[in-house]
N, C-alpha and C positions, 0 to 999 in steps of 0.2 A: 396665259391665253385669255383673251376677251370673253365675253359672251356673246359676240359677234362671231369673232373666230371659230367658238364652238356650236352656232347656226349653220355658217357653213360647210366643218369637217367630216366630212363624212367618213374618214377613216376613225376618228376617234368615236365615233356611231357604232362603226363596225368592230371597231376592236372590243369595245364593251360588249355587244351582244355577242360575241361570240365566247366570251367568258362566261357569263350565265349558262350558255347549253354545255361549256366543258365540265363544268360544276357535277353535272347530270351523266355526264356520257363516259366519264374516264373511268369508271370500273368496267366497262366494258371493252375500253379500250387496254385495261391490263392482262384482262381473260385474250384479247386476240393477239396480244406481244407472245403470251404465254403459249398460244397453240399455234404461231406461227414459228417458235424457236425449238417444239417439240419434234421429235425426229429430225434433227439436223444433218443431211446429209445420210445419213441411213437409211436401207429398211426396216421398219419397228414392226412390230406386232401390236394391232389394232388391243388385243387383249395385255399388251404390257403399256400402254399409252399412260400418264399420270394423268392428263385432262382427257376424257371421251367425249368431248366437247362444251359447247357453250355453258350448259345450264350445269355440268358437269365440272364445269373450271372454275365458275362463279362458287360452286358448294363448298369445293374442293380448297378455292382458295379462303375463303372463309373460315374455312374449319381448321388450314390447319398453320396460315398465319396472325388470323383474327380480321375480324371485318374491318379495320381502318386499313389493312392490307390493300383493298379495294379500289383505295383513294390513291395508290403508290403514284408517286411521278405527278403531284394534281399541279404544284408549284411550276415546273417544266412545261407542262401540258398547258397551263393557264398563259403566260411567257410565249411556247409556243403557236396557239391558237391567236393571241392579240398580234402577234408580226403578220401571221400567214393574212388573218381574215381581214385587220386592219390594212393592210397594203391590196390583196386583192379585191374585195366588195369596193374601197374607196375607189382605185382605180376603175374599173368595171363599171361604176357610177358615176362616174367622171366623164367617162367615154361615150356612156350612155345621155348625159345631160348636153352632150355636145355633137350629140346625132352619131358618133362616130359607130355605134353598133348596129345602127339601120342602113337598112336597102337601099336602092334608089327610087322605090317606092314608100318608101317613108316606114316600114314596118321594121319590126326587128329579126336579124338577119341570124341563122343559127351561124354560119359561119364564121361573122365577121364578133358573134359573142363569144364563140370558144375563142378565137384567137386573144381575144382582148383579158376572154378569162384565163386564158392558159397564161400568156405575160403577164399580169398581176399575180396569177398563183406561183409562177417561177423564180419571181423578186420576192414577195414575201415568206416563201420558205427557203429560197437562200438566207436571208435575214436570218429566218427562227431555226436553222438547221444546228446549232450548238444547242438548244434546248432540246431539239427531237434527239439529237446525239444524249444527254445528258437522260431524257423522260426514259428511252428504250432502257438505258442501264439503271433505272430505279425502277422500272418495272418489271425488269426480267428477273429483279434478284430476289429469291428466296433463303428464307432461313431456315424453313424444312427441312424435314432429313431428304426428300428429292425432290431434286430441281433441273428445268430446261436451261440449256444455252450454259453459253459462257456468262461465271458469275461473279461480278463486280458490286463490292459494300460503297454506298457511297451515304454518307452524315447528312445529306443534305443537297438540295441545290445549289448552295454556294460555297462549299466542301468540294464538290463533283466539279463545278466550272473551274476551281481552284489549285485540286486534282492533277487535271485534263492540262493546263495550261501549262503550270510547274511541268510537268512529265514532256508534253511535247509542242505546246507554244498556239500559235492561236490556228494554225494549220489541224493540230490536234483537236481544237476545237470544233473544226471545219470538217472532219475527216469524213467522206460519205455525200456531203452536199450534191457533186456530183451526181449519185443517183437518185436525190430529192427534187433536183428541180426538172427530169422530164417527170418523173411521178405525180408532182405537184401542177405540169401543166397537164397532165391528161384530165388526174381530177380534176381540178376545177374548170378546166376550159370544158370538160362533159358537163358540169354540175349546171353552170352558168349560161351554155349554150342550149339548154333545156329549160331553164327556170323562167327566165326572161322571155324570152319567144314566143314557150308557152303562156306565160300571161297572156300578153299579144296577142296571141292566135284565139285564146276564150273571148279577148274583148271583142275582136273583130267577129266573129264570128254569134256573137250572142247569145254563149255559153257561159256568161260570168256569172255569178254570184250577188248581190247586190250588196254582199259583205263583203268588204275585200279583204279580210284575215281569212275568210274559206277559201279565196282564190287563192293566196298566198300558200295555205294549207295545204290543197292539193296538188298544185306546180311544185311544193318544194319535196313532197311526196316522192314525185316520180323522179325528181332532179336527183334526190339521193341516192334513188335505186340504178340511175344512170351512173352515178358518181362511184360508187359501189362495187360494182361490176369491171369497170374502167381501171379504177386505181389500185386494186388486191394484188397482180403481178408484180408491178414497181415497188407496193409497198410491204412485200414478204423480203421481197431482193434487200431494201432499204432497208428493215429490220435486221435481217441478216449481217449486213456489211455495218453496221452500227455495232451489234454487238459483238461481232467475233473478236479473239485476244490479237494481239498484235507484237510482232518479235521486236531485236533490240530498236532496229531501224523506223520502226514504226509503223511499218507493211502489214498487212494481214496475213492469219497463217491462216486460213481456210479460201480466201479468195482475192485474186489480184484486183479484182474492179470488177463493177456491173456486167461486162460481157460472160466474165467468168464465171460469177455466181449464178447466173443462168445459165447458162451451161452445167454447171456440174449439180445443180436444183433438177431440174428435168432427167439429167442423167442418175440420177441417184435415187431420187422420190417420183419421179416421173411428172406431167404436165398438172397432174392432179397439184401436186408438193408449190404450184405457184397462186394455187387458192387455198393454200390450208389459213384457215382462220377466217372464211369468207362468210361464215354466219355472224359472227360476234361482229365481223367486221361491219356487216351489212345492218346488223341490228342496233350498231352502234354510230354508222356514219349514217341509216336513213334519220333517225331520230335525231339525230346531232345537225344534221344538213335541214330539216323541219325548224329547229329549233333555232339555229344559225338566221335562217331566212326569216324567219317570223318574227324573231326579236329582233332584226335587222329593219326591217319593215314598219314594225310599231315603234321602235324608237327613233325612225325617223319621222312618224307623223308626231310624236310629243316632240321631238326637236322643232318640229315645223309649226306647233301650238303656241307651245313656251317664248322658241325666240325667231320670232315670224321679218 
């Protein structure tokens, strides 16, 4: 790749910054695998729970598999984050460079940005859907004496991809995708049809900043807490259907598919059981979505310094 080529990819923009905020984000994203896989399908008793939540999972996990436990899954996670972010921020800025996300008054259009963010986020985590398969099972396994969820050792990330393949082929790989990519477009088509707009709407209006890392700051604020809110249903389901064990055929023994696992979540844990992990989750996708956008942002004005 030229240094031309890398002036104008903005994928390759996006996928690097989105790897600096996973760096930061993915211990919290262990704690929310972990209290999303608790009480599976049961009623538990609040006072027999292993994690009582967030800051309670974080201790807990520290204490009793050791603080590098924290990082589980960073290799997957890292893998993961550069598909999803590099395929969606590129496109979505793509769209954006070619009016395709404005009005017909020339301003930015929330609707026409979910849509464009939601198909960017649906291609890229199709792409990254064998690492989210691979990250959930290196971060739900503990060596504890107890532990959530169905629990699978894996050596490593390319142990696990290696695994997965031998055992049931690259379908096996794939297994769940399915309910990753409307998951994937709610996020980010919420994330993306609030961040952008919003910009927009402070310039016009003459509420910006004269910094524009503060404007960035605050859009991507609210854009996380959008994002947040939107994708904890899909993505309890998605956790779910990733890690459950699987008979000879390759089926799941707890859920046939997305309908079903909703279904029998609700029936069993009630409507609550589709937000479980929605702190960690929030305190871990606002920061990560802040961080995502802002190193998105500054690394393309040094791209635009450097190779003008």
């Amino acid at each position: 790749m030229s240094l031309q080529d890398i002036r104008y990819s903005n994928f390759f923009v996006a996928g690097i910054s989105t790897c600096f905020a996973t760096v930061f984000t993915n211990p919290l994203e262990v704690v929310k695998i972990r209290l999303q896989l608790q009480g599976e399908l049961i009623k538990i008793d609040p006072n027999k729970r292993i994690y009582r939540g967030f800051f309670h999972g974080l201790f807990r996990i520290g204490c009793d598999e050791g603080v590098k436990a924290l990082q589980k899954g960073l290799g997957p996670a890292l893998g993961l984050k550069f598909c999803q972010n590099s395929i969606r921020l590129g496109i979505f800025d793509t769209a954006t460079t070619f009016g395709w996300t404005k009005s017909s008054e020339g301003h930015m259009s929330v609707w026409r940005g979910y849509l464009w963010g939601a198909f960017g986020g649906s291609i890229g985590s199709c792409l990254g859907s064998p690492f989210y398969l691979v990250k959930t099972h290196m971060q739900s396994y503990s060596d504890a004496k107890e532990a959530v969820g169905f629990q699978r050792k894996h050596d490593g990330m390319i142990s696990a991809f290696k695994k997965i393949y031998k055992a049931r082929g690259i379908r096996g790989l794939y297994r769940g995708a399915s309910a990753n990519i409307p998951r994937a477009g709610l996020g980010n088509g919420a994330q993306l049809a609030t961040y952008e707009p919003l910009k927009d709407y402070m310039k016009r209006s003459g509420w910006s900043f004269s910094n524009s890392t503060v404007n960035s700051f605050i859009c991507s604020c609210i854009a996380g807490t959008t994002m947040a809110i939107a994708v904890n249903p899909p993505d309890v389901i998605l956790t779910r259907l990733y890690n459950q064990p699987l008979d000879d055929a390759g089926r799941g023994k707890y859920y046939s598919g997305v309908c079903d696992c909703f279904v029998k979540i609700v029936k069993t844990e009630g409507v609550s059981g589709l937000y479980k992990g929605f702190w960690p989750a929030y305190i871990r996708q606002a920061p990560h979505s802040i961080l995502v956008l802002l190193f998105y942002d500054e690394a393309k004005k040094l791209r635009d310094k450097f190779f003008p």
